[in-house]
C-alpha positions in Angstrom: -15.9 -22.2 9.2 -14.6 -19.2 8.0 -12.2 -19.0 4.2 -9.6 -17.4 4.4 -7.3 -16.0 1.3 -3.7 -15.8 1.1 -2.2 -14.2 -1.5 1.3 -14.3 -2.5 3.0 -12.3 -5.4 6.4 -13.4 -6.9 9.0 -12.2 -9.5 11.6 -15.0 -10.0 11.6 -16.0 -6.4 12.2 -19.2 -6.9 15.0 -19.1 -4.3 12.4 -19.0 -1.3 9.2 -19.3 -2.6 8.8 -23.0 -2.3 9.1 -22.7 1.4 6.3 -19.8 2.0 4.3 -22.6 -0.3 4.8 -25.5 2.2 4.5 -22.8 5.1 0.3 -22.0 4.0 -0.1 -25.7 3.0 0.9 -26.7 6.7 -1.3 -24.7 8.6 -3.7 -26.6 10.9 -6.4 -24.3 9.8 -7.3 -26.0 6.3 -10.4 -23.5 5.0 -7.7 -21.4 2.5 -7.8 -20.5 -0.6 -3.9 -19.6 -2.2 -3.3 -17.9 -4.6 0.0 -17.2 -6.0 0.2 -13.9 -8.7 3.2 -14.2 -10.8 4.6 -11.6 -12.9 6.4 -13.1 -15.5 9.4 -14.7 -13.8 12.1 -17.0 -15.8 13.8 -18.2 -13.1 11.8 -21.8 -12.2 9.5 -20.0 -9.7 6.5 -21.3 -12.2 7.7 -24.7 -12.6 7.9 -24.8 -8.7 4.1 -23.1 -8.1 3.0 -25.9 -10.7 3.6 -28.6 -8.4 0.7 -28.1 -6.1 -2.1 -28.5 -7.3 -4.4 -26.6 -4.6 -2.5 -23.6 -5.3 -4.3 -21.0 -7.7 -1.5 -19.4 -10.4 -2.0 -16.3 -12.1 0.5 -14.8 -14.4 0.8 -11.1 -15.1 2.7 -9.2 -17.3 5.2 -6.7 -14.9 5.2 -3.2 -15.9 2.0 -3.3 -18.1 0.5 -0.6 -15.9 3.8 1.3 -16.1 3.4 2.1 -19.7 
């Protein structure tokens, strides 16, 4: 079976994010990897990505190419 990745990135989107989460976590199709780039948000998006456990988190710093 083929692995697919999904890749989500966020910046304090806490407001909907938990629903995209539950959205890829529902699929029937269960061979996924997700992965969730975050770019420094203060706004409880982390805390929410922290409660599963099969989802991959990595935190960047926004900007950092910028300067």
């Amino acid at each position: 079976m083929m692995k697919f990745s999904i890749v989500t990135v966020t910046f304090n989107a806490s407001k909907h994010l938990e629903e995209s989460i539950i959205s890829v976590i529902n699929q029937s199709y269960k061979n996924i990897e997700y992965i969730i780039i975050d770019g420094g948000s203060h706004d409880g998006t982390l805390e929410i990505i922290r409660k599963y456990e099969n989802v991959e988190l990595l935190i960047g710093d926004v900007g950092a190419e910028l300067e």
